[in-house]
ZAMARGU-4260 file (C-alpha; in steps of 0.2 Angstrom, whole numbers, plus 5000, padded with zeros to 4 digits):
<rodrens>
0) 5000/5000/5000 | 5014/5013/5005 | 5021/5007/4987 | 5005/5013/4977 | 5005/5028/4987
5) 5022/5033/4983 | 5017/5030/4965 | 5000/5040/4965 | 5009/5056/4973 | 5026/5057/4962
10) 5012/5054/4944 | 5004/5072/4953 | 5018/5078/4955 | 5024/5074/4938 | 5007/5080/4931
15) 5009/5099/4939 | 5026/5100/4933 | 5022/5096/4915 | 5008/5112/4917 | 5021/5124/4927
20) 5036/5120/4920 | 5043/5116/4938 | 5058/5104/4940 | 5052/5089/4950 | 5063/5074/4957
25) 5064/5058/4944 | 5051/5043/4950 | 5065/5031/4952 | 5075/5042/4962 | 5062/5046/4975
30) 5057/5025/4977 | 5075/5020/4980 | 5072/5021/4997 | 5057/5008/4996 | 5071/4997/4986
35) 5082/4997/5000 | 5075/4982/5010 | 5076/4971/4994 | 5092/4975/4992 | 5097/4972/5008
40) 5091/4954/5007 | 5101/4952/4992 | 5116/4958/4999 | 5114/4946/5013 | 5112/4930/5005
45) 5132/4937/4997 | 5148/4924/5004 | 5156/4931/5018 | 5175/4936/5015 | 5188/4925/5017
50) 5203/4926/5026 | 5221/4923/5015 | 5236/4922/5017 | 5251/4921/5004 | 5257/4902/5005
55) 5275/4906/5007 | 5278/4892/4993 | 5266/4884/4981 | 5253/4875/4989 | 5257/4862/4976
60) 5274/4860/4981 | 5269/4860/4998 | 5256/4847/4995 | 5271/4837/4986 | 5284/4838/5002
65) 5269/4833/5013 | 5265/4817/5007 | 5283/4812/5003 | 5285/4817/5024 | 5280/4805/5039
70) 5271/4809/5054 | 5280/4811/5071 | 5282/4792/5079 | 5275/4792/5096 | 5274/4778/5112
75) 5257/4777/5117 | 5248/4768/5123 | 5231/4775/5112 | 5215/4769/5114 | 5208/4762/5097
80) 5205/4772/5084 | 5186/4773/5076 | 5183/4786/5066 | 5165/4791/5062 | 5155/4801/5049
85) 5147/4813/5060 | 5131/4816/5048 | 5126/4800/5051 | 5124/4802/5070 | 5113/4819/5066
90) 5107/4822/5050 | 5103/4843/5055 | 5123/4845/5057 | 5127/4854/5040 | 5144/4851/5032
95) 5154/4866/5024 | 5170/4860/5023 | 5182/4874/5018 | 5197/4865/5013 | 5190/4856/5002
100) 5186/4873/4991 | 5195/4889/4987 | 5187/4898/5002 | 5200/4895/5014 | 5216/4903/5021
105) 5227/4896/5008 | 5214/4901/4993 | 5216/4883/4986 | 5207/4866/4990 | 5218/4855/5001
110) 5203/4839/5003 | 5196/4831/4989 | 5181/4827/4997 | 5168/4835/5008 | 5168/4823/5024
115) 5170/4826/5041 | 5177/4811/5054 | 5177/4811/5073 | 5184/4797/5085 | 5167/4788/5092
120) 5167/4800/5109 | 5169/4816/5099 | 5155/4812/5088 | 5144/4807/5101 | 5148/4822/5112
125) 5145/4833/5096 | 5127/4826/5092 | 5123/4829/5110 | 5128/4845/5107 | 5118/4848/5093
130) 5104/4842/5101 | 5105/4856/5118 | 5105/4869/5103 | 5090/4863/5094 | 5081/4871/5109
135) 5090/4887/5105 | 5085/4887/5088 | 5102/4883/5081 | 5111/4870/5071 | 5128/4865/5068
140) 5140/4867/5054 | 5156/4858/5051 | 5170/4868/5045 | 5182/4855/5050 | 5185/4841/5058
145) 5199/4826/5056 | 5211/4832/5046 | 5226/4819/5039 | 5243/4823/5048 | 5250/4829/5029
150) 5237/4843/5028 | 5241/4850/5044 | 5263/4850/5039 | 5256/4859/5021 | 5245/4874/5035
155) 5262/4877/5043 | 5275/4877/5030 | 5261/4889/5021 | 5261/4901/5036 | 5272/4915/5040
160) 5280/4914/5056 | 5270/4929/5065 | 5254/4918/5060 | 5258/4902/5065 | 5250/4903/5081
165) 5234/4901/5072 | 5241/4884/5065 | 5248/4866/5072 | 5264/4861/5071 | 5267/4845/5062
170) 5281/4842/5073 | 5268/4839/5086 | 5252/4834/5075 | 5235/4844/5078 | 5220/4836/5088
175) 5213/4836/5072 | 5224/4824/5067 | 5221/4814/5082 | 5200/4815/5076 | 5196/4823/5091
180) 5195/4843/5084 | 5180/4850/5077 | 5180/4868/5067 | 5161/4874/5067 | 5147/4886/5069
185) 5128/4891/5071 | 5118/4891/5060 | 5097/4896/5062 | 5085/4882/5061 | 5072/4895/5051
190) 5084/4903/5038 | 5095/4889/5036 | 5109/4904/5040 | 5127/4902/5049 | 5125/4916/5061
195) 5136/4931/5064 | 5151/4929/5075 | 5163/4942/5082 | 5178/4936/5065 | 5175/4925/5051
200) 5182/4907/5051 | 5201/4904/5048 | 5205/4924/5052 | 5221/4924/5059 | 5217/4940/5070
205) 5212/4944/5089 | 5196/4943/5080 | 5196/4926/5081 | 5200/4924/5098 | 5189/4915/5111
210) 5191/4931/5123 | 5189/4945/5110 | 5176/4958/5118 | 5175/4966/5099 | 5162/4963/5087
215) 5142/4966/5093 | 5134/4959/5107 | 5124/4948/5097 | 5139/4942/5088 | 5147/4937/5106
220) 5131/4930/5113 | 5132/4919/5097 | 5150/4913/5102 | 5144/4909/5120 | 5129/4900/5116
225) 5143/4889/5103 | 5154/4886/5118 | 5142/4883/5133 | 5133/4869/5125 | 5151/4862/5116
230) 5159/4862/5134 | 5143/4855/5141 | 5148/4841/5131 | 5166/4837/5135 | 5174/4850/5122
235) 5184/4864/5127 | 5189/4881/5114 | 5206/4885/5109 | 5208/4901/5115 | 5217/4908/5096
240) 5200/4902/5090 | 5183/4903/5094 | 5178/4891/5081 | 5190/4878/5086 | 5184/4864/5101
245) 5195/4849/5107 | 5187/4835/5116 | 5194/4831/5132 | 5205/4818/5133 | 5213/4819/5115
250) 5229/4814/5120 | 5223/4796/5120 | 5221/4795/5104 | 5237/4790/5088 | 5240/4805/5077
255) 5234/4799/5059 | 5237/4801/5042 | 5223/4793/5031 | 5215/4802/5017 | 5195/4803/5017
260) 5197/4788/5003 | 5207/4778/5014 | 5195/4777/5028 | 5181/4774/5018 | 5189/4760/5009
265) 5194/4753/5030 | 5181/4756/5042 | 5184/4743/5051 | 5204/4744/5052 | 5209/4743/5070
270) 5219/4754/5077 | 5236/4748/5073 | 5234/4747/5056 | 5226/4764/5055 | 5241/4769/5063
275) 5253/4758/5051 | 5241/4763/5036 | 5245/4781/5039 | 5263/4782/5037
</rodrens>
């Protein structure tokens, strides 16, 4: 209605002009206004920005070295390995795995699939999670979750130095490796949206920091309602990251170095032949 009579005064006003030779303001220019929640919409539904560095060598030769590398040997003992595909314990968890497209830190896909593995316990704690959130109104989506030992030496020799805090050393392995990290977000149950946080995934700023008291209050009460109900459930944050959860206990689990294909192709591998398998 307010549309129409937009449309009915500007065609008067059109009209008295044409008979006194007054200059009157163009109809599209006055509506833009009306516009403006349109294209807001539009605008909203736009990709976030990425975060990027420049890989200090070609990912490709990275990628090269990495594989032709082995992973760090370590004693144990570990508990068995038995890696899960967390969708199939919750169908409402929502996979946008970064690494396996260009929207990543390193511009490049470093995955050739879209999956997302967990040790038994992490994926069990993470459904539980998911579902204290449905009453919220909130769903999760996977960023990350087990990544193969090579992938994690390609993120550090990638990184400059003053960044590599936001990145494991392979020296060490990542509790990704060990399937017991998960990278994730909200998203809204209506819209189907990842909600806002205080810094976009992968940003290698105080942005991203499980403390920052930036960003808005809604962006940070976003991040709070993330980490109660993942620390209700046994994870805790890395504070570089608030995106970025550990399940307690990691260090009971091998460092591992199987791609997506090689676990599909081994799901019942125990755990010392996924270890041997991954070397």
């Amino acid at each position: 209605m307010k549309a129409a009579s937009w449309v009915s005064v500007a065609t008067l006003l059109a009209a008295l002009s044409a008979s006194s030779g007054l200059l009157t303001v163009p109809l599209r220019a006055q509506s833009s206004s009306a516009a403006q929640p349109a294209n807001a919409a539009a605008s909203a539904t736009q990709p976030e920005p990425v975060f990027q560095i420049t890989p200090l060598k070609p990912v490709a030769e990275l990628r090269r070295d990495a594989l032709a590398s082995k992973p760090p040997t370590e004693a144990g003992p570990f508990l068995r390995a038995d890696l899960v595909d967390v969708t199939t314990l919750d169908p409402t968890i929502r996979l946008e795995i970064r690494y396996a497209t260009s929207r990543n830190f390193l511009g490049t896909p470093v995955y050739t699939e879209a999956r997302a593995f967990l040790e038994r316990p992490a994926a069990d704690a993470l459904a539980r999670a998911s579902a204290m959130l449905h009453a919220q109104g909130y769903g999760l989506l996977i960023y990350d979750a087990y990544r193969p030992w090579y992938v994690t030496k390609i993120f550090w020799d990638a990184t400059p130095d003053d960044k590599k805090k936001f990145v494991a050393n392979p020296a060490d392995g990542s509790r990704h490796n060990r399937g017991c990290a998960v990278d994730l977000t909200l998203y809204d149950l209506k819209t189907g949206r990842a909600v806002a946080m205080p810094g976009g995934y992968d940003e290698m700023s105080e942005r991203s920091y499980a403390s920052y008291a930036g960003g808005t209050s809604i962006e940070r009460s976003h991040r709070e309602v993330l980490r109660a109900a993942m620390q209700a459930q046994g994870f805790e944050v890395y504070p570089f990251e608030w995106w970025h959860f550990d399940l307690r206990g990691w260090q009971r689990y091998p460092i591992l170095n199987l791609t997506f294909e090689q676990l599909e192709r081994s799901p019942s591998l125990s755990s010392h032949a996924l270890i041997q398998n991954s070397r």
